[in-house]
C-alpha positions in Angstrom: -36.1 -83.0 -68.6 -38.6 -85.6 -69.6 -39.9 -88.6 -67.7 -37.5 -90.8 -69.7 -34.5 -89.2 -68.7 -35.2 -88.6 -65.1 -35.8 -92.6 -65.4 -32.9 -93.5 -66.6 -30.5 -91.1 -64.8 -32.0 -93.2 -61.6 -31.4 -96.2 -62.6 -27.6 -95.2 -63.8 -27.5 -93.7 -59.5 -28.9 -96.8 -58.3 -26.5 -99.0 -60.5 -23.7 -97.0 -59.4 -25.3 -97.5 -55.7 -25.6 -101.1 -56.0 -21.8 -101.6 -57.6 -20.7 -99.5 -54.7 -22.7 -101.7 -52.1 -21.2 -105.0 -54.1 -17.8 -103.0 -53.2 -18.0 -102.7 -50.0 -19.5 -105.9 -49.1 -17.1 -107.6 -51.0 -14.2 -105.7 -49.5 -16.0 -106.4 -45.7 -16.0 -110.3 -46.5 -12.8 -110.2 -47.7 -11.7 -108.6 -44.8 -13.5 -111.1 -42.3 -12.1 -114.2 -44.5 -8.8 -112.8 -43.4 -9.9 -111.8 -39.6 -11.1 -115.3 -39.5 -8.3 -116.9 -41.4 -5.6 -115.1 -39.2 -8.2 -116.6 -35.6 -8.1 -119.6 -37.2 -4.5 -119.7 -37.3 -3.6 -118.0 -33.7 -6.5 -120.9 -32.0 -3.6 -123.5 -33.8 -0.8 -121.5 -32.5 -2.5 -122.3 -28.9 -3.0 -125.7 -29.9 0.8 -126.4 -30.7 1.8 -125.0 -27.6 0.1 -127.8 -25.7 0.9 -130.1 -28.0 4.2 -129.3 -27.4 4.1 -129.9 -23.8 2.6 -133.3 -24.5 5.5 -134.3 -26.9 8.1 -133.0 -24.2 6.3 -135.1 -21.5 6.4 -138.2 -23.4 9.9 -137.3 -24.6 10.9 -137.2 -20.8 8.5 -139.9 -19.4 8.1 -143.0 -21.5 12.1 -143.2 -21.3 11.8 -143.1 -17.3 8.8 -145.6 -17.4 11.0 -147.9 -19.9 14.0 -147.7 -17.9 11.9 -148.2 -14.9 10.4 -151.3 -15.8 13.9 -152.9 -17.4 15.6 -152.2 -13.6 12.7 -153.9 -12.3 12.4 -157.0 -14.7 16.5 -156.9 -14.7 16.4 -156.9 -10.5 17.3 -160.5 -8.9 15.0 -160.7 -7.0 12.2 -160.1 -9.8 12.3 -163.8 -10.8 12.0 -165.1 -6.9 8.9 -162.9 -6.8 7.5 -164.6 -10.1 8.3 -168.7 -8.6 6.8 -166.9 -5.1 3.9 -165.2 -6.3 2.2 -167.1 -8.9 -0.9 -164.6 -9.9 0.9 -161.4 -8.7 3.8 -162.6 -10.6 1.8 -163.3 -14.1 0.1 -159.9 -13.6 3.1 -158.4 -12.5 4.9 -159.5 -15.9 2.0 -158.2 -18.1 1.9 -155.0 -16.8 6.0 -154.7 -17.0 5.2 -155.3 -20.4 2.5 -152.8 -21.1 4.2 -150.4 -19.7 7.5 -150.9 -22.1 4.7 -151.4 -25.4 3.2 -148.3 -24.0 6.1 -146.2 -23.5 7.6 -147.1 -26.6 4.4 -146.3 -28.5 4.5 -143.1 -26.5 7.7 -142.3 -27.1 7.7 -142.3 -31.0 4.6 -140.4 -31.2 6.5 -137.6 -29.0 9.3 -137.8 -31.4 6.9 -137.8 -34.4 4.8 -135.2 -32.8 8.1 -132.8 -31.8 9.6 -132.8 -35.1 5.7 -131.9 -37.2 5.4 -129.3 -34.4 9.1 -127.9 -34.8 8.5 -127.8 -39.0 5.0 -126.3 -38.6 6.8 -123.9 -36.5 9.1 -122.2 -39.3 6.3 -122.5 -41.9 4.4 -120.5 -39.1 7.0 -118.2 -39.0 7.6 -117.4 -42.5 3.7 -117.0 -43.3 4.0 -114.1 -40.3 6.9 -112.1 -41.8 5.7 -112.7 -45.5 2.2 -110.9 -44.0 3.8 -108.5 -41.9 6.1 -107.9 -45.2 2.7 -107.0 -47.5 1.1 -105.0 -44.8 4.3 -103.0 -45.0 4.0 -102.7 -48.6 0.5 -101.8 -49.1 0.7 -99.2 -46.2 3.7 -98.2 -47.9 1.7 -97.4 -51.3 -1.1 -95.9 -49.6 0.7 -93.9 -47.2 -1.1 -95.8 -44.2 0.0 -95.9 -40.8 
């Protein structure tokens, strides 16, 4: 064989080299895009969990703290303590108040919070069988385990 063709057999082997090394490192950051994607989604999975608990909490305590603070403006003797207690009285009223404005507020981002949770929820659940669905149809084709 002459010069020229050893040449160009080479380069043919190293362009076959460098299509399989295109391969494979395409294939391995495809396949980290999904590792990562499927972290990313688990650390969320965490996250809803306490977010949960937080729209539970305020589901169960901003309606105690309401009701709390009615029964305590409502009580007769919460208008003898305002004539009695001038400051105590004023700051006594304002905080009453917070605490309803507060629990209120707190209450409707619970509800708000519960029901995006509950939605995200089934989405969450039908991305999970839709994947476990095409693993079981590409192992299926390839005879994978």
């Amino acid at each position: 064989m002459d010069d020229r063709a050893v040449n160009h057999q080479d380069d043919e082997n190293m362009a076959n080299d460098n299509d399989n090394n295109d391969y494979d490192s395409s294939t391995t950051a495809r396949e980290n895009l999904l590792t990562l994607m499927d972290t990313f989604i688990q650390q969320i999975l965490n996250i809803r969990k306490t977010l949960l608990g937080v729209s539970v909490s305020a589901l169960i305590l901003a309606p105690i703290a309401i009701g709390l603070s009615v029964y305590l403006i409502r009580h007769p003797s919460f208008f003898a303590i305002l004539e009695i207690e001038n400051e105590f009285g004023t700051v006594l009223s304002i905080l009453l108040g917070s605490v309803i404005i507060i629990s209120s507020i707190w209450l409707y981002a619970g509800i708000k919070q519960y029901r995006k949770i509950g939605s995200w929820n089934s989405r969450y659940n039908a991305y999970m069988n839709e994947k476990k669905e095409i693993n079981r149809k590409i192992s299926a084709q390839f005879g994978l385990e």
